[in-house]
ZAMARGU-4260 file (C-alpha; in steps of 0.2 Angstrom, whole numbers, plus 5000, padded with zeros to 4 digits):
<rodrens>
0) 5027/5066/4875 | 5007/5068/4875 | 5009/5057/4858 | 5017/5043/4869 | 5007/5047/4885
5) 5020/5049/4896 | 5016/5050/4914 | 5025/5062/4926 | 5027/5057/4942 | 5032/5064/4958
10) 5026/5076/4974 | 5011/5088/4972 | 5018/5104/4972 | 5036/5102/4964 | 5042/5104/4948
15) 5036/5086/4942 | 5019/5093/4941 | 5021/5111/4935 | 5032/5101/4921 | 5016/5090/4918
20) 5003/5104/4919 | 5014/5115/4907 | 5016/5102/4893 | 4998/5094/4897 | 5004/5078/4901
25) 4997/5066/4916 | 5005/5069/4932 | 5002/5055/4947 | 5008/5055/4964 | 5023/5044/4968
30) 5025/5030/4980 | 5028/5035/4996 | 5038/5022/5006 | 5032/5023/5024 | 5041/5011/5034
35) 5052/4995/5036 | 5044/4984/5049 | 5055/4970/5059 | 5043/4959/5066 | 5057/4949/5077
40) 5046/4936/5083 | 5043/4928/5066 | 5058/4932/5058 | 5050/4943/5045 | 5054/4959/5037
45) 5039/4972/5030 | 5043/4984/5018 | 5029/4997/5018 | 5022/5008/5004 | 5011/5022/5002
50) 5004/5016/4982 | 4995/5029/4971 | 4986/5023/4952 | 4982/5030/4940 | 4962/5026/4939
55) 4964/5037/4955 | 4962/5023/4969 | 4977/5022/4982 | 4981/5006/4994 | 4996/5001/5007
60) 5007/4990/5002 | 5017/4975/5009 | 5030/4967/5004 | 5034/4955/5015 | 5051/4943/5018
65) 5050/4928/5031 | 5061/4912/5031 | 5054/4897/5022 | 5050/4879/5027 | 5063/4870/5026
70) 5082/4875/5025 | 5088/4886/5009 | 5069/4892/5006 | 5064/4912/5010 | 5046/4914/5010
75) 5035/4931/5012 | 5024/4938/4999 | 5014/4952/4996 | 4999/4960/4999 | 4989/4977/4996
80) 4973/4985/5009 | 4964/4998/4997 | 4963/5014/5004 | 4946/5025/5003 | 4948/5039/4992
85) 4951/5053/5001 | 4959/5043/5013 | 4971/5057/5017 | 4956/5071/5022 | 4958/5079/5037
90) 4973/5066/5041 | 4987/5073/5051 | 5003/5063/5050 | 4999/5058/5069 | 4981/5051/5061
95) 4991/5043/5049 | 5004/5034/5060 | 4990/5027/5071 | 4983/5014/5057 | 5000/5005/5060
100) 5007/4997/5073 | 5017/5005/5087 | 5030/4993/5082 | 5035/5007/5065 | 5027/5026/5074
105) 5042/5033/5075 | 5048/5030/5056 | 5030/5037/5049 | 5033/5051/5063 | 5047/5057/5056
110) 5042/5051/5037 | 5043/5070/5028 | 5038/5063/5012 | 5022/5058/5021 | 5018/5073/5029
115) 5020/5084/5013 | 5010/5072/5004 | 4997/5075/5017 | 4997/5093/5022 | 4998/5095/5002
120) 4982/5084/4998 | 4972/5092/5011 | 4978/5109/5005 | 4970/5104/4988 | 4955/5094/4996
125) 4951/5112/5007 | 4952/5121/4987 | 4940/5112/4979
</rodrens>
């Protein structure tokens, strides 16, 4: 596998990453889907993502559905805001929830991925 460079992903703190540490292979975070954004008004749908890269640098991404122009078209498109790196430092999951709209709160709120992710990275920030 290190031959290959296979890359283990998954949460810090799980076995993805004790498996990656043991066999001396690269471990990233996964994706961490936050929420699913119905903006009514326009018709569009947001799918929203937590992304974490390898070179270390992390962003939100959107993927976002809306109807097209004329009839039997679908529009949208995507987009990505960079995050700084250590984004997540001293970030509670209500910090977190306040860089969205009010519109999606209640989905990061209750979001356990994101609130491991975070108590998790600061754990190791606190480490270092």
């Amino acid at each position: 596998m290190r031959k290959r460079k296979v890359l283990i992903q998954g949460e810090y703190d799980t076995y993805a990453e004790s498996f990656a540490k043991e066999n001396k292979l690269d471990f990233l975070h996964s994706d961490i889907h936050i929420a699913d954004d119905d903006i009514e008004i326009a018709h569009e749908h947001d799918i929203i993502t937590l992304r974490f890269h390898s070179d270390g640098s992390a962003d939100i991404h959107y993927n976002c559905f809306t109807p097209g122009g004329s009839a039997g078209s679908y529009g949208g498109g995507e987009y990505a805001n960079k995050l700084p790196k250590d984004f997540y430092v001293g970030c509670t999951l209500e910090k977190f929830a306040d860089n969205f709209n009010v519109r999606i709160r209640e989905q990061i709120l209750s979001n356990e991925a994101i609130r491991r992710f975070l108590e998790s990275a600061n754990r190791r920030y606190e480490k270092r």
